[in-house]
C-alpha positions as CSV (number, residue, x, y, z in Angstrom):
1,X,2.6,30.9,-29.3
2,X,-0.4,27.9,-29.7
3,X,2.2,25.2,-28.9
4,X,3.5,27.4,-26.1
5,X,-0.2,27.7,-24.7
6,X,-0.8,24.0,-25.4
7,X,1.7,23.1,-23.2
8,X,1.1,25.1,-20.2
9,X,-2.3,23.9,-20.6
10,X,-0.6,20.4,-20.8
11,X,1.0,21.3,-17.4
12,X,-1.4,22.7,-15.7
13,X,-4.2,19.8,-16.5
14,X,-1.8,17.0,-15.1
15,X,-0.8,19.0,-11.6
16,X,-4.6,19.3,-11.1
17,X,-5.3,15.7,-12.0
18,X,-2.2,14.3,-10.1
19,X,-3.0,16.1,-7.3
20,X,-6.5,15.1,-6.8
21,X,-6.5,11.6,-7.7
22,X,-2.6,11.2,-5.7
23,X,-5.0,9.4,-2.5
24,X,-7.5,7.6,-4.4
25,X,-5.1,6.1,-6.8
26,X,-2.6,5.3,-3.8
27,X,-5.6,3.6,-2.1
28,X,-7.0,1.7,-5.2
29,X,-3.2,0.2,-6.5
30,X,-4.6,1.3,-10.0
31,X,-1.8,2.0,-11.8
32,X,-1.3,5.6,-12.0
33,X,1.0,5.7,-15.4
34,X,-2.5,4.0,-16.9
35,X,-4.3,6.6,-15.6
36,X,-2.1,9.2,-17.3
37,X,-1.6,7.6,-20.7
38,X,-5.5,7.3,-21.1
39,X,-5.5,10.9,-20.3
40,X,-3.0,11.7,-23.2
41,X,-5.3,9.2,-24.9
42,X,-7.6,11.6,-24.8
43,X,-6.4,15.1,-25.1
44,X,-4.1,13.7,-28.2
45,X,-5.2,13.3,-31.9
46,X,-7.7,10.7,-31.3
47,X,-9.2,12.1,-28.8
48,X,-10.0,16.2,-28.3
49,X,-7.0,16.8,-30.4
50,X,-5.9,19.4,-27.9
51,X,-2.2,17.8,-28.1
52,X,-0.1,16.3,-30.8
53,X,3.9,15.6,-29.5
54,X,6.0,13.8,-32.0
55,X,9.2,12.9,-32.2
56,X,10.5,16.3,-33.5
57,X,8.7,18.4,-31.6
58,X,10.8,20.7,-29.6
59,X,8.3,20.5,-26.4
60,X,9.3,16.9,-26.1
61,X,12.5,17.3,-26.0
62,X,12.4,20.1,-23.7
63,X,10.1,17.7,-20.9
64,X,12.4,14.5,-22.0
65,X,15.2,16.3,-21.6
66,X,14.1,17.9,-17.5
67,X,12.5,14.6,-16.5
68,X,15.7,12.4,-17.2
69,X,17.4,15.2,-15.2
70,X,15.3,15.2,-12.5
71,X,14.5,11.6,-12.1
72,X,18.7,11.0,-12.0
73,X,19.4,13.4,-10.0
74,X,16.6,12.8,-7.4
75,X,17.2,8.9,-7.7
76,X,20.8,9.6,-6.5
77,X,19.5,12.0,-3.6
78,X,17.4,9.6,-2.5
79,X,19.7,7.1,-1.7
80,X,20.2,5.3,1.5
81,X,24.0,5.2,1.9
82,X,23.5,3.7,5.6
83,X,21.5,0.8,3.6
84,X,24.1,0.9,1.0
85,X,27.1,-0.2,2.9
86,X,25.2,-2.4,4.9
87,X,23.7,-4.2,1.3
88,X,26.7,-4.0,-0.2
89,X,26.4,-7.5,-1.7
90,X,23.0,-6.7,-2.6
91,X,23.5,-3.6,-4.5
92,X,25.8,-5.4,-6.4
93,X,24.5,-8.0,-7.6
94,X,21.5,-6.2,-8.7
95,X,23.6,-3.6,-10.1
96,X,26.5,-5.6,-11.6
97,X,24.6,-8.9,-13.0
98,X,21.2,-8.1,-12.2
99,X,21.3,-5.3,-14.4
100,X,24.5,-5.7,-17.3
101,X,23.2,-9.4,-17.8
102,X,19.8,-8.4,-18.8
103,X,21.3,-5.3,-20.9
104,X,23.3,-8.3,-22.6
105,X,20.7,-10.9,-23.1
106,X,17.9,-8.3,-24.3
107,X,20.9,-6.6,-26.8
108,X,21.5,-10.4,-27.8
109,X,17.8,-11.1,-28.4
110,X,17.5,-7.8,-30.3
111,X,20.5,-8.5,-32.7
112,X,19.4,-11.8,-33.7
113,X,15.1,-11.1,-33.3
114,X,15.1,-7.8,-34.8
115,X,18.5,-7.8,-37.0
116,X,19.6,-4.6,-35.8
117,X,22.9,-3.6,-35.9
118,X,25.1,-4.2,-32.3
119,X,25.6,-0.7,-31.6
120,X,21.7,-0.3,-31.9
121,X,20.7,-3.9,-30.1
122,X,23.0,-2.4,-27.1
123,X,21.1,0.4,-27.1
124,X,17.9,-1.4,-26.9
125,X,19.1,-3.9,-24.4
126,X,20.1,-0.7,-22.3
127,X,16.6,0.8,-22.6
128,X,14.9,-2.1,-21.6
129,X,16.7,-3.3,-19.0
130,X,16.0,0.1,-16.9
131,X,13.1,-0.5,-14.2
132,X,10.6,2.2,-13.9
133,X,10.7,4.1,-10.7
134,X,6.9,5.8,-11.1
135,X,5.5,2.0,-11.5
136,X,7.3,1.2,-8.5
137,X,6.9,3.8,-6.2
138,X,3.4,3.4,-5.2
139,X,4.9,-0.2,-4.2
140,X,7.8,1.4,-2.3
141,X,5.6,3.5,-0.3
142,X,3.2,0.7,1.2
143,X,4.7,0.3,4.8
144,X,4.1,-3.9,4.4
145,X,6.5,-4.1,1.7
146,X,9.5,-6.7,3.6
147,X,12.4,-3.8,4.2
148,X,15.0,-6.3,2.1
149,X,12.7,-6.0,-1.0
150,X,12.2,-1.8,-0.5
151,X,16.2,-1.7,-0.2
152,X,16.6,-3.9,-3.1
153,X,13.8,-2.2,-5.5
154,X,15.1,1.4,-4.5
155,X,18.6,1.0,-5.1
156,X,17.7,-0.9,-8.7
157,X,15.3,1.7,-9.8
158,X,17.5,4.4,-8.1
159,X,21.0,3.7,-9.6
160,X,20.6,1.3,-12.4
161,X,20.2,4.4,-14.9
162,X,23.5,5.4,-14.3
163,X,24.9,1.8,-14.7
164,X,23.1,1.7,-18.4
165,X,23.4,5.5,-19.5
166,X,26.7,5.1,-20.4
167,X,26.0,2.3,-22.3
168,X,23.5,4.4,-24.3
169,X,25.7,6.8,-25.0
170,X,28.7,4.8,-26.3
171,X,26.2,2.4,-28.2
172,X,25.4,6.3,-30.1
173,X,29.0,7.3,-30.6
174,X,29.4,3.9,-32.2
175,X,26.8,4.3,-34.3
176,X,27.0,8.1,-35.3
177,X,28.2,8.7,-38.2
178,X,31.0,11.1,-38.3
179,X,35.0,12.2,-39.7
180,X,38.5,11.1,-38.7
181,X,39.3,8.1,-36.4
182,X,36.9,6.6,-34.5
183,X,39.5,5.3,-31.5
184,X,40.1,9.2,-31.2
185,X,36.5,10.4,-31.4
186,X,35.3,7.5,-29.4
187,X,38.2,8.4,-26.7
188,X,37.6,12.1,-26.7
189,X,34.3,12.0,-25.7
190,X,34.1,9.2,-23.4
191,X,36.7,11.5,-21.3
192,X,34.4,14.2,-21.9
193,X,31.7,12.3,-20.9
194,X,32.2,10.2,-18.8
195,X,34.9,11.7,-16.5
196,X,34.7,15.5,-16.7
197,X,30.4,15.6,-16.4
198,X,30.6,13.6,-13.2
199,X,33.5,15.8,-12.2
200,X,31.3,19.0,-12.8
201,X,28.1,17.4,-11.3
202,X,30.0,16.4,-8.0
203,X,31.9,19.9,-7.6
204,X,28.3,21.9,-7.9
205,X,27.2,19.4,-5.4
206,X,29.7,19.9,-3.0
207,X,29.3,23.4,-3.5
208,X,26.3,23.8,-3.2
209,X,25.2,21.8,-0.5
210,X,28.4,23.2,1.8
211,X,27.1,26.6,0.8
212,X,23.4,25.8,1.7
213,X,23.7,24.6,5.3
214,X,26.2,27.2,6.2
215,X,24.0,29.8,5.2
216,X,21.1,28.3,7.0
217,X,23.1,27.5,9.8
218,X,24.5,31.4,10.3
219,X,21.3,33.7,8.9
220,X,18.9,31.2,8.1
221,X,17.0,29.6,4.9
222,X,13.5,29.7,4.3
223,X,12.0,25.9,3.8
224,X,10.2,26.9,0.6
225,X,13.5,28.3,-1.0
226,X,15.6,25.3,0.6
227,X,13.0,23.3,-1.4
228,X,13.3,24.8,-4.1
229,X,17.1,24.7,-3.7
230,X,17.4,20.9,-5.2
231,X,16.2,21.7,-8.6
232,X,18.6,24.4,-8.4
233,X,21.7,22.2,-8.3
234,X,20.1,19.7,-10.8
235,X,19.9,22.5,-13.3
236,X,22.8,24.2,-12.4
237,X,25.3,20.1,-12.8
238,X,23.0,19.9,-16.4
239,X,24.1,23.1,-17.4
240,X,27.6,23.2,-16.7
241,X,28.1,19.7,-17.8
242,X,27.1,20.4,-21.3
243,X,28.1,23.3,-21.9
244,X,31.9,22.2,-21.4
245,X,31.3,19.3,-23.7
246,X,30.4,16.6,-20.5
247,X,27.4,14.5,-19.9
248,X,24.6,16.9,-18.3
249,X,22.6,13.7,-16.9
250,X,25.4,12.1,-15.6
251,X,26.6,15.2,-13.7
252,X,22.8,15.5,-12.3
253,X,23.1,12.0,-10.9
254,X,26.7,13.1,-9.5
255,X,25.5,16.0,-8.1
256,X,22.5,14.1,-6.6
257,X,24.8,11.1,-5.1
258,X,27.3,13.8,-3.4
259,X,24.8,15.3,-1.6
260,X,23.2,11.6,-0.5
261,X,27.4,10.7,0.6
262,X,27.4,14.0,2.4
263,X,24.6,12.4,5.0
264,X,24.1,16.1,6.5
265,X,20.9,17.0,8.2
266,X,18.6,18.5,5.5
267,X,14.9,19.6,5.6
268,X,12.4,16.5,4.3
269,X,11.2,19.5,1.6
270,X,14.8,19.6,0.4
271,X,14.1,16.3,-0.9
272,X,10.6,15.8,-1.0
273,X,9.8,18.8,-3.1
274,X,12.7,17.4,-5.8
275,X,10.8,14.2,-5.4
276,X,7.5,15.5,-6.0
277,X,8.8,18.0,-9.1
278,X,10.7,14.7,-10.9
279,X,7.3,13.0,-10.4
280,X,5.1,15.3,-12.0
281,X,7.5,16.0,-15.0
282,X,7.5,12.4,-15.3
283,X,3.7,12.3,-15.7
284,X,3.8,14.8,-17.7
285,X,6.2,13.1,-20.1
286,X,3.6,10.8,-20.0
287,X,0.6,12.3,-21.3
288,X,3.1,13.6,-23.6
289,X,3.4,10.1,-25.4
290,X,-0.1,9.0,-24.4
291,X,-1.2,11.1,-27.1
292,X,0.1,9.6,-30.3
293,X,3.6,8.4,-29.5
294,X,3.6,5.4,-27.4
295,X,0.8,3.7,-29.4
296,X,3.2,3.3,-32.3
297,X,4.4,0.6,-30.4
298,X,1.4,-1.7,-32.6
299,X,2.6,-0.4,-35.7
300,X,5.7,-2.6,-35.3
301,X,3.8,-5.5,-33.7
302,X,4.9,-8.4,-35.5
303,X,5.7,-12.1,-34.9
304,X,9.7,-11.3,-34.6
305,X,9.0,-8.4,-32.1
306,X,6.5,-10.1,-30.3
307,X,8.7,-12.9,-29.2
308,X,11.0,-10.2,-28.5
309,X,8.6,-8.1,-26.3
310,X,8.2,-11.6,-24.0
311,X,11.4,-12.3,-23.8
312,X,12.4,-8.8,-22.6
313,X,10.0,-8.9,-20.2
314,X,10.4,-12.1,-18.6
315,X,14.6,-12.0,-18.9
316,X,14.8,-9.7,-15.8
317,X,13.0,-12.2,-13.7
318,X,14.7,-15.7,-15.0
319,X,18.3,-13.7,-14.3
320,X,17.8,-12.3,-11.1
321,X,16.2,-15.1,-9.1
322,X,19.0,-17.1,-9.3
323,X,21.6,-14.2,-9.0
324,X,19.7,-12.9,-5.6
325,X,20.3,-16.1,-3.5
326,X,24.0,-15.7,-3.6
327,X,22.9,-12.5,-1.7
328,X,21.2,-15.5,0.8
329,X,17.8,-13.9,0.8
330,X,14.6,-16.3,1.5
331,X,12.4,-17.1,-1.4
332,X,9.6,-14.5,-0.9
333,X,11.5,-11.4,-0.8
334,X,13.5,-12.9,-4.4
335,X,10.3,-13.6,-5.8
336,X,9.0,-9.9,-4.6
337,X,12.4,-8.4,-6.2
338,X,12.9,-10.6,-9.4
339,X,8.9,-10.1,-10.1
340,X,9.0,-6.2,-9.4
341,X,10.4,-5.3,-12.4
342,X,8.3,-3.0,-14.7
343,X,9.7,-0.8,-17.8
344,X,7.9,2.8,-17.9
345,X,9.3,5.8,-18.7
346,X,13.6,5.4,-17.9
347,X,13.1,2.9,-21.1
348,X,11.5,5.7,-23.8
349,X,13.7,8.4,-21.7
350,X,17.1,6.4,-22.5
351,X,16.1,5.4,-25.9
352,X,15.3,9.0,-26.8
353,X,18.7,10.1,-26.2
354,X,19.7,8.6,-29.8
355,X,16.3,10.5,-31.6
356,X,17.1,13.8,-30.3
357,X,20.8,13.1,-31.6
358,X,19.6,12.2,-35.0
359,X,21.3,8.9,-35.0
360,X,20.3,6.7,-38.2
361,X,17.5,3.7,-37.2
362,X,16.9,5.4,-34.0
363,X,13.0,6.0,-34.5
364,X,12.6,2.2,-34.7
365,X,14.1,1.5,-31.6
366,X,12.1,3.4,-30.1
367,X,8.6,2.4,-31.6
368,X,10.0,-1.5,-30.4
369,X,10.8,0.2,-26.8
370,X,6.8,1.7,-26.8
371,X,5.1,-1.7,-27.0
372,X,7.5,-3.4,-24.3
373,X,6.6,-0.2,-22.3
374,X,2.7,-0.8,-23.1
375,X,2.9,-4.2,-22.3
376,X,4.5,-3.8,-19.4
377,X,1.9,-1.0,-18.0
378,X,-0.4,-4.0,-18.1
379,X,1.2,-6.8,-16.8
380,X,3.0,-5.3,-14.2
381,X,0.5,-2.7,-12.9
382,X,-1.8,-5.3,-12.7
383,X,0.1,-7.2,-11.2
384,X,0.8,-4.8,-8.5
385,X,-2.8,-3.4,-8.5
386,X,-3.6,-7.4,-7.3
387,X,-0.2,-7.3,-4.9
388,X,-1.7,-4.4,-3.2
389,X,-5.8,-5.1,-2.6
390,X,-4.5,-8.6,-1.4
391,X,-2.1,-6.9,1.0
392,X,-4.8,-4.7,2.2
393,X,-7.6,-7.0,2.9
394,X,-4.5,-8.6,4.5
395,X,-3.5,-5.8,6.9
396,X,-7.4,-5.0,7.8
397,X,-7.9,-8.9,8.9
398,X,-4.5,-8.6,11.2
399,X,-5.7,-5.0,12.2
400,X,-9.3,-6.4,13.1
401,X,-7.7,-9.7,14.9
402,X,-5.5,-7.2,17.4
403,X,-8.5,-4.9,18.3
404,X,-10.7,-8.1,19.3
405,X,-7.9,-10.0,20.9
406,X,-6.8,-6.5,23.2
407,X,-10.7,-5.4,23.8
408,X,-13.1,-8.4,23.7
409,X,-15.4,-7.3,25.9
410,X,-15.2,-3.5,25.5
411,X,-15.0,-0.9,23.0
412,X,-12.3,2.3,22.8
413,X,-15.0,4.2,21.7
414,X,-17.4,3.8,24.9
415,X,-14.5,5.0,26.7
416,X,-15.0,8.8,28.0
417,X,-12.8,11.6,26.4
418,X,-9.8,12.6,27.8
419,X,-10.4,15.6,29.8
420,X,-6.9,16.8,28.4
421,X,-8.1,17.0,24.7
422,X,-5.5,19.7,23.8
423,X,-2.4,19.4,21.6
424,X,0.1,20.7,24.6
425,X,3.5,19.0,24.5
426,X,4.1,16.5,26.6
427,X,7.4,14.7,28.5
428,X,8.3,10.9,28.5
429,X,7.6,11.2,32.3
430,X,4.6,13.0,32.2
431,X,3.3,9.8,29.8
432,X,4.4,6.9,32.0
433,X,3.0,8.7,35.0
434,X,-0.2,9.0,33.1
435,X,0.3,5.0,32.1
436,X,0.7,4.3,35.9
437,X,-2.9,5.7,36.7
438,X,-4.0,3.6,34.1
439,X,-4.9,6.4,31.6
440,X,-5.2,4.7,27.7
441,X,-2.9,6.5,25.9
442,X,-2.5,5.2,22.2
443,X,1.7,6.3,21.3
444,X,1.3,7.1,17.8
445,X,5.1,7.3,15.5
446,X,4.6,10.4,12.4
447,X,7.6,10.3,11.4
448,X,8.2,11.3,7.8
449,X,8.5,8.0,5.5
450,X,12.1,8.9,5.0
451,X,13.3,9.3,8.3
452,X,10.9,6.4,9.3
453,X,12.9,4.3,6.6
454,X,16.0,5.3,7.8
455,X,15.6,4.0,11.5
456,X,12.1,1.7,11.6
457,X,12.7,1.4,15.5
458,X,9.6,2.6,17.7
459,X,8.7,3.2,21.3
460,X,7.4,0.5,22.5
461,X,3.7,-0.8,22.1
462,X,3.6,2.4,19.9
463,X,1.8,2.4,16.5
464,X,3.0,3.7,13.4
465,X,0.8,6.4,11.3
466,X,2.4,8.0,8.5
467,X,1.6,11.8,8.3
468,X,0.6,11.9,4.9
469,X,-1.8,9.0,5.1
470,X,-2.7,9.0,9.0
471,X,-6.5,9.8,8.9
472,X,-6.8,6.1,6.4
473,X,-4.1,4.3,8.6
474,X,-6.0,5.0,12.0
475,X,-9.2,3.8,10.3
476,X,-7.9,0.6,9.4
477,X,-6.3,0.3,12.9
478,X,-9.5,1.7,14.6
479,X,-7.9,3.6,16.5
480,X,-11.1,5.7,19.0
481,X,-11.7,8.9,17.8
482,X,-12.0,10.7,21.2
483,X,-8.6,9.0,22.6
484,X,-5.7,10.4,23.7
485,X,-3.0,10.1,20.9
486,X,0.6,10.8,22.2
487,X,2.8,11.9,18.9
488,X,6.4,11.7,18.2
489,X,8.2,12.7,15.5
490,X,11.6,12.4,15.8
């Protein structure tokens, strides 16, 4: 009953954090995954000694187990399969070199470093060569990031889990001990695996999407319960999946990728609220190894794993930079892509699989896979932290340059209020007409980012404010608080 308290508590303390510090950290580029490990820092052993996770404890495998879910399955919702087929080269050669060649070279590096057996260095190799999608996704929100690079960066962080899962999982079979052949065992449950969860996973989301817009199309859904409705299906593919002898995660990222395919008109909630959920049990999955777990990564600090650590985090970058001009991209959006590569929480997520399995030698892959992962927090949160304030003071110098050059003389804001200051709809004729008498009207695109992302066209000389960050956005634009604003969304 304590650990069941401690980890509602747990729960509970990172929604209210998360929540309040979601703008200020978005503003500030501080990494947010620091933010959370100090946090488990502190509530852990060393700290208040309100939590103590390790690697047997039944509460971690429980979060593990629904974060990997939710982060494959909401990777494969989210993906752009307009951008997909028109990338096509793109996606794969991040997905097919960019990502197996890595696996490879880091399993290499491990086997020969670390001495580990093949079946484990693939494992590790696997592990590390997954990008983090939390790390990133601050970065893949900013609306200056060049649209190649947010294509390139979202599809990698998106689908390259499902490229290296199965390699996790076949490294394990290899590597488990067990009775009879091992062609036959291996070939059992690789069709299990590999063939019936995915099978499973795409049925429930057929089904389930079919069955979602016909009822809301006939009697209506409610948009809370259609949010809800994502986790629903994730669940529902896990479930299923395993308990027919399949792959549970791979079926969520089936699931997930049917409904993307199906391109039908869904509610932003549908997917935002899945979005949102993944995030926050990614967090918390966080703070879970914040508090004594991830910092076991220095107990195996040595020379050998040092040289190991570098060369795992700087293999990414020396492969794909030369793999991304065949794609004939220009130097700054391959520097952006090959640089953008941080390992977070898909590393210790895919590495656990083996520790909850009770595969021999599996704790010390994952103690090696905690100091890349702490490493990497640094460097590459940094590194974006810097990417972002630079951008910034960037984007307010532009901003500042537009509003002198279009009103040198005057300001907007000695300009008289609109004596129309009301919020009543208004037609694309009724707007020109109002151009025509020379009435300033600012057209302002809030759009959701996702529909934004998938069609960036806008009306002419209109300016873009994103809903969820408008009131910042029209500061650094300064736009006149008493003008007339003229809103689309769709």
């Amino acid at each position: 009953m304590h650990e069941f308290a401690s980890l509602l508590a747990l729960i509970g303390i990172v929604i209210v954090v998360s929540s309040l510090l979601s703008g200020a950290v978005e503003r500030s580029g501080i990494p947010q995954v620091a933010i959370f490990l100090a946090l488990g820092a502190a509530l852990g052993p060393w700290g208040l000694g309100l939590v103590d996770v390790g690697l047997d404890s039944p509460a971690l495998r429980v979060i593990a187990t629904l974060a990997l879910v939710l982060v494959l399955f909401s990777d494969a919702i989210s993906v752009d399969t307009r951008a997909l087929r028109e990338q096509r080269r793109l996606a794969l050669l991040i997905l097919g070199p960019g990502t197996v060649i890595v696996a490879a070279l880091i399993a290499g590096a491990a086997h020969l470093l670390l001495s580990v057996s093949l079946p484990h260095a693939a494992i590790l190799g696997a592990a590390l060569a997954s990008t983090d999608p939390v790390l990133l996704r601050t970065v893949l929100r900013h609306r200056r990031l060049p649209a190649t690079t947010r294509v390139a960066l979202r599809m990698e962080s998106g689908m390259n889990d499902a490229v290296l899962l199965p390699i996790v999982i076949v490294a394990m079979l290899l590597a488990m001990p067990g009775e009879g052949d091992i062609a036959l065992r291996l070939s059992r449950s690789i069709v299990g695996m590999f063939l019936l969860g995915p099978l499973i996973g795409a049925l429930v989301g057929w089904i389930g999407i079919i069955a979602l817009v016909r009822v809301r199309d006939r009697v209506g859904v409610r948009r809370d319960y259609e949010s809800l409705y994502a986790l629903g299906i994730a669940f529902t593919a896990f479930a299923l999946a395993e308990s027919v002898g399949g792959s549970g995660f791979l079926a969520a990222f089936a699931a997930g990728l049917v409904i993307a395919v199906q391109d039908l008109e869904l509610c932003d909630c549908f997917l935002e609220f899945g979005e949102a959920t993944a995030e926050m049990f990614l967090l918390l999955t966080f703070v879970a190894f914040g508090a004594a777990l991830l910092w076991t990564g220095f107990d195996v600090a040595d020379g050998r794993t040092l040289i190991f650590t570098a060369f795992a985090l700087i293999v990414r970058t020396a492969t794909l930079y030369p793999v991304l001009a065949r794609a004939g991209l220009d130097q700054r959006d391959r520097r952006l892509i090959a640089w953008l590569g941080p390992r977070g929480l898909s590393s210790l997520l895919l590495v656990l699989l083996p520790v909850f399995a009770g595969m021999p030698g599996a704790a010390p892959l994952f103690a090696i896979t905690c100091l890349v992962v702490l490493l990497s927090v640094v460097l590459h949160g940094s590194g974006i932290a810097i990417w972002l304030r630079r951008d910034a003071r960037a984007s307010n110098e532009e901003g500042r340059a537009r509003r002198e050059h279009a009103h040198p003389k005057e300001s907007l804001a000695a300009q008289p209020p609109s004596p129309e200051a009301d919020a009543t709809p208004i037609t694309i004729d009724e707007m020109r007409a109002r151009l025509d008498r020379g009435e300033r009207l600012t057209i302002v695109d809030a759009r959701s980012e996702r529909t934004w992302e998938q069609d960036d066209r806008m009306a002419r000389d209109a300016i873009r404010l994103p809903p969820n960050d408008a009131v910042r956005a029209a500061k650094e634009l300064g736009l006149d608080q008493h003008g007339s604003l003229v809103v689309y969304c769709a």
